[in-house]
C-alpha positions in Angstrom: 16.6 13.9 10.6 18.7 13.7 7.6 18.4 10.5 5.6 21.8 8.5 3.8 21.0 7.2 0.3 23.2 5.6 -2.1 24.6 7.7 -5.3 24.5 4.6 -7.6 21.8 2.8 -8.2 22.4 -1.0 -6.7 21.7 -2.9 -10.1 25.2 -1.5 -11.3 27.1 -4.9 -10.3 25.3 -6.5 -13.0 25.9 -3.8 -15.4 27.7 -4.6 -18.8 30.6 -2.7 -18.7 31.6 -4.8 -15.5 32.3 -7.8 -17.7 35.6 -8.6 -18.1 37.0 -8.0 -21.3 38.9 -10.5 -23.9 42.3 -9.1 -23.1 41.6 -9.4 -19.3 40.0 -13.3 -20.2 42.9 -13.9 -22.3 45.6 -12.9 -19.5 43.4 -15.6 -16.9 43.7 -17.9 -19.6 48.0 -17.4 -19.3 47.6 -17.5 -15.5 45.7 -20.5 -15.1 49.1 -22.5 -14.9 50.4 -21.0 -12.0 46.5 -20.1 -10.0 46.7 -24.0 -10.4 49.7 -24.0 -8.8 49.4 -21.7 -6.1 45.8 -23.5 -5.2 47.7 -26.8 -4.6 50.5 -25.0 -2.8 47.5 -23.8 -0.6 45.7 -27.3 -0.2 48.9 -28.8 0.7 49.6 -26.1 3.5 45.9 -26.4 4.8 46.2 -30.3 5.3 49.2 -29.8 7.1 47.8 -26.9 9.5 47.3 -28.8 12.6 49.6 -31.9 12.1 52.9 -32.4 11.7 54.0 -33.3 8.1 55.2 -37.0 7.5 58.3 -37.6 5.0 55.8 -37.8 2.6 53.6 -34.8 2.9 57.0 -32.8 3.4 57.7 -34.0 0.2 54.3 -32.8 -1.4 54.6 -29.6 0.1 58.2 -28.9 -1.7 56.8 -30.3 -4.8 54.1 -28.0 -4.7 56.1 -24.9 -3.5 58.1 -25.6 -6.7 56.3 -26.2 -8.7 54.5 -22.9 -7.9 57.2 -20.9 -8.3 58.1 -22.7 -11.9 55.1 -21.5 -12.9 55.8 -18.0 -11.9 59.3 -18.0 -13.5 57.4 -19.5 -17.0 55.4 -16.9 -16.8 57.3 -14.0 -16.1 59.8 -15.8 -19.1 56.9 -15.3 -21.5 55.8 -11.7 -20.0 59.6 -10.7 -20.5 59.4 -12.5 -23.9 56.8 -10.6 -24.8 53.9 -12.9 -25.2 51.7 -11.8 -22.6 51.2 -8.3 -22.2 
């Protein structure tokens, strides 16, 4: 019987160079706007999963959608701009 054994050992997950790094913390930072954004989108779209949407919660949804994808435009404004690399 042969026996299976892992090639690395299973403490590796908590090893230091799997931290993230500044520049990869600094570009979550610049995202945060629109992961906001897209989380609400997603809350909105859950609520509405088994129901059908009122006036008003039509009108969340939109709002959210929109403002979703303003966030994605300002950021891909300032990527183009050259603030976020």
């Amino acid at each position: 019987m042969e026996h299976i054994v892992t090639v690395q050992e299973a403490v590796t997950a908590f090893a230091d160079w799997m931290e993230p790094t500044e520049a990869e913390l600094d570009a979550i930072e610049r995202e945060m706007p629109l992961i906001l954004a897209d989380i609400e989108t997603l809350d909105v779209q859950i609520a509405l999963l088994e129901r059908t949407p009122s006036e008003l919660e039509s009108r969340r949804a939109r709002r959210a959608r929109h403002r979703a994808l303003a966030e994605r435009a300002a950021l891909a404004n300032r990527a183009g701009a050259g603030e976020a690399a």
